[in-house]
C-alpha positions as a Markdown table, in Angstrom:
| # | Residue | x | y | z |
|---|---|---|---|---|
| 1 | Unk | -4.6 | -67.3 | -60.1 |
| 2 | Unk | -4.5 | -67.5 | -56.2 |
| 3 | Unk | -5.9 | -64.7 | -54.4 |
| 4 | Unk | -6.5 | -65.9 | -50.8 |
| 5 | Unk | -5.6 | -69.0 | -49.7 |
| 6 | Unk | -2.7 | -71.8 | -52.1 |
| 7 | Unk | -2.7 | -75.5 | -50.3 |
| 8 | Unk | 0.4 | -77.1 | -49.6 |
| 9 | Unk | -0.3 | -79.6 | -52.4 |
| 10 | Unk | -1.0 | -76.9 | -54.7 |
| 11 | Unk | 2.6 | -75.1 | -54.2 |
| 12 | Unk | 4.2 | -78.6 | -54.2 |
| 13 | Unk | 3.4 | -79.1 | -57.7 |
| 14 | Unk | 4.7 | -75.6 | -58.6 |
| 15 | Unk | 7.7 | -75.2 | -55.9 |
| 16 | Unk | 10.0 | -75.3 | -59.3 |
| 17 | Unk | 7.7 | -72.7 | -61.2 |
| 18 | Unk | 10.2 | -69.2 | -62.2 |
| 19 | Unk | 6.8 | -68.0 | -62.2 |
| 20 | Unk | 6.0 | -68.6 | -58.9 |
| 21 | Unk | 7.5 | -66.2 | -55.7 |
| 22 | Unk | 7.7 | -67.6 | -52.1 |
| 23 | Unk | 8.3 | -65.2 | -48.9 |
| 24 | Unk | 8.5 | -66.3 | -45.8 |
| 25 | Unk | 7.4 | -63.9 | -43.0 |
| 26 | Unk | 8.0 | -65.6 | -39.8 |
| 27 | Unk | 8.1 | -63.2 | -37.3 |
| 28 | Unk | 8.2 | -62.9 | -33.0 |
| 29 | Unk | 7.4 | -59.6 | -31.6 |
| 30 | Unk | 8.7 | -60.1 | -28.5 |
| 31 | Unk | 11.8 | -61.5 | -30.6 |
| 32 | Unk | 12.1 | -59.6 | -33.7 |
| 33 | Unk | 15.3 | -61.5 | -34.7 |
| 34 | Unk | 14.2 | -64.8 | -34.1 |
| 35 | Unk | 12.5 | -65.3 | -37.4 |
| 36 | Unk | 15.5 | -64.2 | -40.1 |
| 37 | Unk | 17.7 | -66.8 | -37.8 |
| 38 | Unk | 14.7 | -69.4 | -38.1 |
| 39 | Unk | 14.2 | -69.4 | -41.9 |
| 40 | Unk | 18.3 | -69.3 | -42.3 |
| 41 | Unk | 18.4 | -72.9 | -40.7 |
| 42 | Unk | 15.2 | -74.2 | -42.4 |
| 43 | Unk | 12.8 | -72.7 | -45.3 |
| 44 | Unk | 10.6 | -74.1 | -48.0 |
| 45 | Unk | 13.2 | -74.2 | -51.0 |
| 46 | Unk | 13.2 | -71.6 | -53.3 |
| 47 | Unk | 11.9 | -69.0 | -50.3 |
| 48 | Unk | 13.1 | -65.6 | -49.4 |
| 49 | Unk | 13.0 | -63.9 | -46.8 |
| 50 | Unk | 10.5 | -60.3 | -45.2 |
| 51 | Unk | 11.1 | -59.2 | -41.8 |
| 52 | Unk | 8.2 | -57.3 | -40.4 |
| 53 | Unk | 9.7 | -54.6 | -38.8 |
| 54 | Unk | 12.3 | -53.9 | -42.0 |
| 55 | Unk | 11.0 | -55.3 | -45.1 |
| 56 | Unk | 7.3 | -54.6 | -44.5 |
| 57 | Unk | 7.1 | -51.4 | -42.1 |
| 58 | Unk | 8.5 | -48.1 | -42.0 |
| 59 | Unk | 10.4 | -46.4 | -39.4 |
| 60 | Unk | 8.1 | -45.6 | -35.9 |
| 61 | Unk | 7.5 | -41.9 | -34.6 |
| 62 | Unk | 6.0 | -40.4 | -32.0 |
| 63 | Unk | 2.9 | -40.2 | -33.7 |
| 64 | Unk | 2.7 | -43.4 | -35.3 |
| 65 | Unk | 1.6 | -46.9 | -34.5 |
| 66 | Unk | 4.5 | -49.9 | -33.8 |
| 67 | Unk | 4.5 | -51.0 | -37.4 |
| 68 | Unk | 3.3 | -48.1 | -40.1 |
| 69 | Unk | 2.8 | -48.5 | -43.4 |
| 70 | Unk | 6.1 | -49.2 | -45.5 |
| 71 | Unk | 7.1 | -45.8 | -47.6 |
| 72 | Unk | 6.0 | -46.7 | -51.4 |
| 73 | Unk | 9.5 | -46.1 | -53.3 |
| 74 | Unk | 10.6 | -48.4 | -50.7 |
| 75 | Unk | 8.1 | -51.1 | -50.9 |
| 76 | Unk | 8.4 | -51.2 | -54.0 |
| 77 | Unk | 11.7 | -51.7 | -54.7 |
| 78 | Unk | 11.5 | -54.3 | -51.8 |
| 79 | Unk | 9.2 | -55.7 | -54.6 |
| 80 | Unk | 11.4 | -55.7 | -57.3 |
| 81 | Unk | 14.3 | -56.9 | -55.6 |
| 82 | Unk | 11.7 | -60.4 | -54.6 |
| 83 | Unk | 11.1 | -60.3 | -58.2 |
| 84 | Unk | 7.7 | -60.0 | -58.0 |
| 85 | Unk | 6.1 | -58.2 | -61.1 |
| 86 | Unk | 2.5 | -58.2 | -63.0 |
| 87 | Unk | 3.1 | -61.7 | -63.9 |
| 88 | Unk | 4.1 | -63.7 | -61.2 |
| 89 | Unk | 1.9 | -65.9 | -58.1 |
| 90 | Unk | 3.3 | -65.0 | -55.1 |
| 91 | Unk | 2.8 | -67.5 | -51.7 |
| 92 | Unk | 3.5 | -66.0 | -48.3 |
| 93 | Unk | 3.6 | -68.2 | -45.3 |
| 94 | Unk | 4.1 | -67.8 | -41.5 |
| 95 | Unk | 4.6 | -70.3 | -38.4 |
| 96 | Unk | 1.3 | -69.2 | -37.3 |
| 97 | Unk | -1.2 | -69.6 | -39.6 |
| 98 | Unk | -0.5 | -66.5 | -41.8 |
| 99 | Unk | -1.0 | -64.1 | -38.6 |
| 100 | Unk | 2.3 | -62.4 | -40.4 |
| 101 | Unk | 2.1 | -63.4 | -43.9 |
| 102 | Unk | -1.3 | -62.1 | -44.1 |
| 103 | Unk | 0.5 | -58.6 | -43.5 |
| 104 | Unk | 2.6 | -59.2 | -47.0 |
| 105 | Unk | -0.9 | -60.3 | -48.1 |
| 106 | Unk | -2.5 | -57.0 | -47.8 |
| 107 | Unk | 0.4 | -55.1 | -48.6 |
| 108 | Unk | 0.6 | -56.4 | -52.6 |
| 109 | Unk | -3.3 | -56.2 | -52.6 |
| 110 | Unk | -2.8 | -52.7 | -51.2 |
| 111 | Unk | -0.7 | -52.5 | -54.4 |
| 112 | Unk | -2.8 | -53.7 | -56.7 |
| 113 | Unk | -1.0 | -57.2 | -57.7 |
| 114 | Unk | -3.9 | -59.7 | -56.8 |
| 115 | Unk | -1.7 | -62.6 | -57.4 |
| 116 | Unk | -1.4 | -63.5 | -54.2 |
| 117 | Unk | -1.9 | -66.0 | -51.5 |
| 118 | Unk | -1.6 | -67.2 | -47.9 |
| 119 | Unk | 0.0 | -70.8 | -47.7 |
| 120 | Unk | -3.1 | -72.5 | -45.9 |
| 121 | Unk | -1.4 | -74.3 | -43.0 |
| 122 | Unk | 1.9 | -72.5 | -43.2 |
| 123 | Unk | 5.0 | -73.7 | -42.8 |
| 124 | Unk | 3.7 | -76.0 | -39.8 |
| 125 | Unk | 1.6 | -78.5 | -42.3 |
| 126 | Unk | 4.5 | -78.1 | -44.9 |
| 127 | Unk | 6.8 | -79.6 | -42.2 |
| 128 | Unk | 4.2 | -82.2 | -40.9 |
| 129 | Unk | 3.5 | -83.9 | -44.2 |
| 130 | Unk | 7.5 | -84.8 | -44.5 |
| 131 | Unk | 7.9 | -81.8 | -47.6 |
| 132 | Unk | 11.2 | -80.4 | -49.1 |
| 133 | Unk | 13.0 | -78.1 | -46.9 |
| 134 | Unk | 16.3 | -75.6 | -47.6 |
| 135 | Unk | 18.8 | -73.8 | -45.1 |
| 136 | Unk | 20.3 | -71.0 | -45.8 |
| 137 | Unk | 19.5 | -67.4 | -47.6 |
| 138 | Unk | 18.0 | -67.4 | -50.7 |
| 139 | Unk | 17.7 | -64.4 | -53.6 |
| 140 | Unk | 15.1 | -64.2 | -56.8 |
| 141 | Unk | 16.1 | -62.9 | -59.8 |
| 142 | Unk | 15.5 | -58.9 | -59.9 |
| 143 | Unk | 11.9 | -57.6 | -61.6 |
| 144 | Unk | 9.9 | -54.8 | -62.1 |
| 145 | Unk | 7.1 | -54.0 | -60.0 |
| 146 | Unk | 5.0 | -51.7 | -61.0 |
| 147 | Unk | 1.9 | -50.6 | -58.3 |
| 148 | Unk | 0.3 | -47.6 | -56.2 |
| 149 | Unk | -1.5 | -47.6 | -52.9 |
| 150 | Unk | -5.4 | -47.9 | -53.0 |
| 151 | Unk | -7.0 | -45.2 | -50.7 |
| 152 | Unk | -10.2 | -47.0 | -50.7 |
| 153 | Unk | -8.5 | -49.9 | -48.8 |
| 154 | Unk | -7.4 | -47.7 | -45.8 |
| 155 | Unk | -8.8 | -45.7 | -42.9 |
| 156 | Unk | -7.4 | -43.1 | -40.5 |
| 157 | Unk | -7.8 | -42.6 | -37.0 |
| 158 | Unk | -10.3 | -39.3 | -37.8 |
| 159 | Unk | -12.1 | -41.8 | -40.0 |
| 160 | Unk | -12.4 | -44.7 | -37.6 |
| 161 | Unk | -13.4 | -42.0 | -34.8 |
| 162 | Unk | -16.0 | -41.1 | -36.8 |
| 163 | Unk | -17.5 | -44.4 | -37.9 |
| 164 | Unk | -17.1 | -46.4 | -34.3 |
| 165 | Unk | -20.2 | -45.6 | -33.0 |
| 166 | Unk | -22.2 | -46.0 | -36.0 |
| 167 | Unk | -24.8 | -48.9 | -36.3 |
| 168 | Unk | -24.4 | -48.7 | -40.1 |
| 169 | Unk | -20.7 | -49.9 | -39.9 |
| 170 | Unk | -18.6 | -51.9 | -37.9 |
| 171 | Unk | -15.2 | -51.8 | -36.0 |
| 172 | Unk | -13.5 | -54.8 | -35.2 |
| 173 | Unk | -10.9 | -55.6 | -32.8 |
| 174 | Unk | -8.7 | -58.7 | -33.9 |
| 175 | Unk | -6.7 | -58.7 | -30.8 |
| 176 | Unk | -7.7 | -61.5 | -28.5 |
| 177 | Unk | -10.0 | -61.0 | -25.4 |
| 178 | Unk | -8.0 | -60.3 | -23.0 |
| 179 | Unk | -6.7 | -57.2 | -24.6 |
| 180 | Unk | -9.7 | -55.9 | -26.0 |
| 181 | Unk | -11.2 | -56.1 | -22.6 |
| 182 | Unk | -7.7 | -54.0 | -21.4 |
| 183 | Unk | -7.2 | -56.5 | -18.5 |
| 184 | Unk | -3.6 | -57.8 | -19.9 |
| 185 | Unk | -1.7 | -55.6 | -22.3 |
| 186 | Unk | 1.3 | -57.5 | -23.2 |
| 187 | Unk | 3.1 | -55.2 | -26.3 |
| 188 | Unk | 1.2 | -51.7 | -25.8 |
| 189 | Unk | 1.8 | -48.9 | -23.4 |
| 190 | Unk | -1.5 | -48.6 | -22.6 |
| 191 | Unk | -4.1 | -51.5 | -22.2 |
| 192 | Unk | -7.8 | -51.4 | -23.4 |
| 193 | Unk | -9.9 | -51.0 | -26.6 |
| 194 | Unk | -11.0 | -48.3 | -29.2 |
| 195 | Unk | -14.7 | -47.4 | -27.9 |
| 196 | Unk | -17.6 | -48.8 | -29.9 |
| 197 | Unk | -15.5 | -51.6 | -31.7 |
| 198 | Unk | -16.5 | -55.2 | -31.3 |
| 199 | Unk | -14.0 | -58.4 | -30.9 |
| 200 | Unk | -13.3 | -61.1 | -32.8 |
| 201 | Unk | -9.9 | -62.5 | -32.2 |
| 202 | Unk | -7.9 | -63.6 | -35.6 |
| 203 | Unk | -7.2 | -66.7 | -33.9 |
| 204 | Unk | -11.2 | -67.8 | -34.3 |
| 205 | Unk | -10.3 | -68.1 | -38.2 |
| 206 | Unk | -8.3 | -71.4 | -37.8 |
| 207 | Unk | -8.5 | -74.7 | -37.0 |
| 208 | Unk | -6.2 | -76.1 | -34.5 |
| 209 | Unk | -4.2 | -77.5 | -36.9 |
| 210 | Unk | -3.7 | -73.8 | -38.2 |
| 211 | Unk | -5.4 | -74.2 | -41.1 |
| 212 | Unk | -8.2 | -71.9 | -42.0 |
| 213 | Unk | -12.1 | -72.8 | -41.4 |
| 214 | Unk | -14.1 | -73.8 | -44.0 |
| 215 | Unk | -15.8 | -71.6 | -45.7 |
| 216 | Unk | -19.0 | -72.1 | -44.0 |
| 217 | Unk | -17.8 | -71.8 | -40.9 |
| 218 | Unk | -16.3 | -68.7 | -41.5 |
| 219 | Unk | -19.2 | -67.2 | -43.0 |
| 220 | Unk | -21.0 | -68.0 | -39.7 |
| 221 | Unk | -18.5 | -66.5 | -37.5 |
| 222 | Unk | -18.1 | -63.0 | -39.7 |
| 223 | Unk | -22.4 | -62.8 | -40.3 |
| 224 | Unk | -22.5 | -63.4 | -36.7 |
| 225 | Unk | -20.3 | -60.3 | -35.3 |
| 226 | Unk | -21.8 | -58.1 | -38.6 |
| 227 | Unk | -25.0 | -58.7 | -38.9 |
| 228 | Unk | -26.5 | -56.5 | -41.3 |
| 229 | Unk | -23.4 | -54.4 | -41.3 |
| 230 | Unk | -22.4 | -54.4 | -45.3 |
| 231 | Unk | -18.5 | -56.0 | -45.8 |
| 232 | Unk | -17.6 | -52.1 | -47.0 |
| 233 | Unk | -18.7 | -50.3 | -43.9 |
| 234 | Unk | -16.2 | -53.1 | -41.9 |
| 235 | Unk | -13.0 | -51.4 | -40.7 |
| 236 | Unk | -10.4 | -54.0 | -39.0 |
| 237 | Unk | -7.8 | -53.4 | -36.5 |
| 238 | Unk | -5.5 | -54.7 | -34.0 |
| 239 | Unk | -2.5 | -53.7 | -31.8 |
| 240 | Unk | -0.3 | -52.1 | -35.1 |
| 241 | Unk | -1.9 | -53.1 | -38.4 |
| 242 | Unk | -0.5 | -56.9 | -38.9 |
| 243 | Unk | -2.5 | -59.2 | -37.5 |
| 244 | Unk | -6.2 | -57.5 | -38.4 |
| 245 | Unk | -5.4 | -58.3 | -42.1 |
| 246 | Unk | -6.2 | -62.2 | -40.8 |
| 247 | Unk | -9.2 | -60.8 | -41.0 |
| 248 | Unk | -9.1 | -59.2 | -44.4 |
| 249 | Unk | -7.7 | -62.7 | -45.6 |
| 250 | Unk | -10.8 | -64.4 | -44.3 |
| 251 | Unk | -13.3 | -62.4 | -45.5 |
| 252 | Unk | -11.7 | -62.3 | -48.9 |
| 253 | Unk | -11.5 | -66.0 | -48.8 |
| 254 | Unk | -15.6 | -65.8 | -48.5 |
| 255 | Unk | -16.3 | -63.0 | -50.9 |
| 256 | Unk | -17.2 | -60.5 | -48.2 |
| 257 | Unk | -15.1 | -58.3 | -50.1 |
| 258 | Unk | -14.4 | -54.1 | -49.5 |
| 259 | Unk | -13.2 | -54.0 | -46.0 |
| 260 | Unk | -10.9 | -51.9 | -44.8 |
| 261 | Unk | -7.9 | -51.6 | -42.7 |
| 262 | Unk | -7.0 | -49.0 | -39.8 |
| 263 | Unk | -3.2 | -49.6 | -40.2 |
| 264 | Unk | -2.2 | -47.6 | -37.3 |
| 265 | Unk | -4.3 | -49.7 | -34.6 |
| 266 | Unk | -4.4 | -49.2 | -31.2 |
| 267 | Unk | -1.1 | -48.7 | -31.1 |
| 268 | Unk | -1.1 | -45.1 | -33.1 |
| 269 | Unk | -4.4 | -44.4 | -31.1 |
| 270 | Unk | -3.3 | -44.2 | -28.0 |
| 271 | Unk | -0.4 | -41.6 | -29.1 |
| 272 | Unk | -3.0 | -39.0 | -29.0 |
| 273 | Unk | -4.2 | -38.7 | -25.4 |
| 274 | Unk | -7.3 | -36.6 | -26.4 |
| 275 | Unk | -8.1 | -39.6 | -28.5 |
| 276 | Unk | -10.8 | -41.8 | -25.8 |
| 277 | Unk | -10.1 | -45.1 | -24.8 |
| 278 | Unk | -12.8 | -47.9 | -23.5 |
| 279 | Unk | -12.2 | -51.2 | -21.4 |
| 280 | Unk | -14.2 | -54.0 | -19.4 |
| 281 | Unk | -17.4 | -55.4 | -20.6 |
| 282 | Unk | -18.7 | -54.0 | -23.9 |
């Protein structure tokens, strides 16, 4: 079983496996449509489709973030009609190093199905090392998925305001610098930072070649922004709940294991004006 990260040569040997599901989440927020057109001319074989803002999301309001949580009966048939079910391996893979995929990720963990994995590399490395591709739309045969939400693997904004300034836990921002600091807010109406989180950008979890770090490294990089904060007092979150679960990825890929995710991010925080906001310099 895979449960973080599946190498390309790993899925190569088992690209023609019924008991292997492939998704691929490509996605462009400034282009939502970009990634359904992208896969349609050219996808690993045997891949289907999940669009972020349809598949893997539910619809916004005016007191939610830009991407909330999926409704369950609908997640879960989405699952079904994949064919995902207890038994199957599922590999997700992005253009970007799993910045989307590790969304899908979360989501079946959030689930309970532990059978899956981020492609490490994505569909980059797949294309760079001459591999099989397909065009066009692809379906799996119909299961049943069977699965509830875990509580323990989410936190709310009332949570998150009360744990932010607490030494005994930690609040990371995965967003990269530049927004934490709120000096460039490209997606968000309002620019700047939860108060009393920390930053490490997702980004800082790859190679340049877009594969993940080793181990090691990782290890240093995570102990570094924690210190003696435990993995389970670790809540993770970014502009609306995708790209944070990089970080969740990573530290699952280390055994730092029990972190949680704020799924509304800064982007449901800042619909609540009484909610208080931080920028510049930490």
């Amino acid at each position: 079983m895979f449960s973080s990260l599946v190498t390309t040569d790993i899925l190569a040997e088992h690209l023609n496996d019924p008991g292997w599901i492939l998704i691929d989440c490509r996605f462009d927020l400034q282009s939502p449509d970009w990634g359904w057109e992208d896969y349609q001319k050219n996808h690993i074989p045997g891949a289907v489709y999940a669009r972020l803002d349809h598949s893997l999301s539910s619809p916004v309001t005016s007191s939610t973030g830009r991407h909330p949580l999926p409704i369950p009966a609908k997640l879960i048939k989405t699952f079904s009609t994949w064919g995902i079910d207890a038994t199957k391996q599922v590999v997700v893979y992005d253009t970007v190093g799993g910045s989307f995929a590790a969304r899908l990720w979360w989501l079946l963990r959030y689930y309970g199905h532990t059978r899956v994995a981020v492609l490490d590399g994505s569909f980059p490395k797949w294309i760079t090392e001459h591999r099989p591709t397909r065009n066009g739309i692809e379906n799996h045969a119909p299961a049943i998925f069977v699965g509830t939400p875990d509580p323990s693997m989410v936190a709310d904004a009332e949570v998150v305001n009360s744990i932010r300034q607490n030494t005994a836990h930690r609040l990371i921002d995965a967003r990269n610098q530049n927004r934490f600091l709120g000096i460039n807010e490209p997606v968000d109406a309002v620019a700047g930072r939860i108060p009393g989180a920390v930053n490490r950008f997702h980004g800082l979890n790859l190679n340049d070649n877009g594969t993940f770090l080793s181990p090691e490294d990782l290890r240093i990089g995570f102990e570094g922004i924690l210190g003696s904060v435990k993995p389970e007092h670790v809540i993770v979150y970014c502009g609306s709940g995708v790209t944070s679960c990089h970080h969740l990825l990573a530290m699952e890929y280390i055994g730092m294991k029990g972190a949680r995710l704020y799924p509304g991010s800064w982007s449901e925080w800042i619909r609540d004006p009484d909610r208080p906001r931080g920028s510049g310099p930490e």
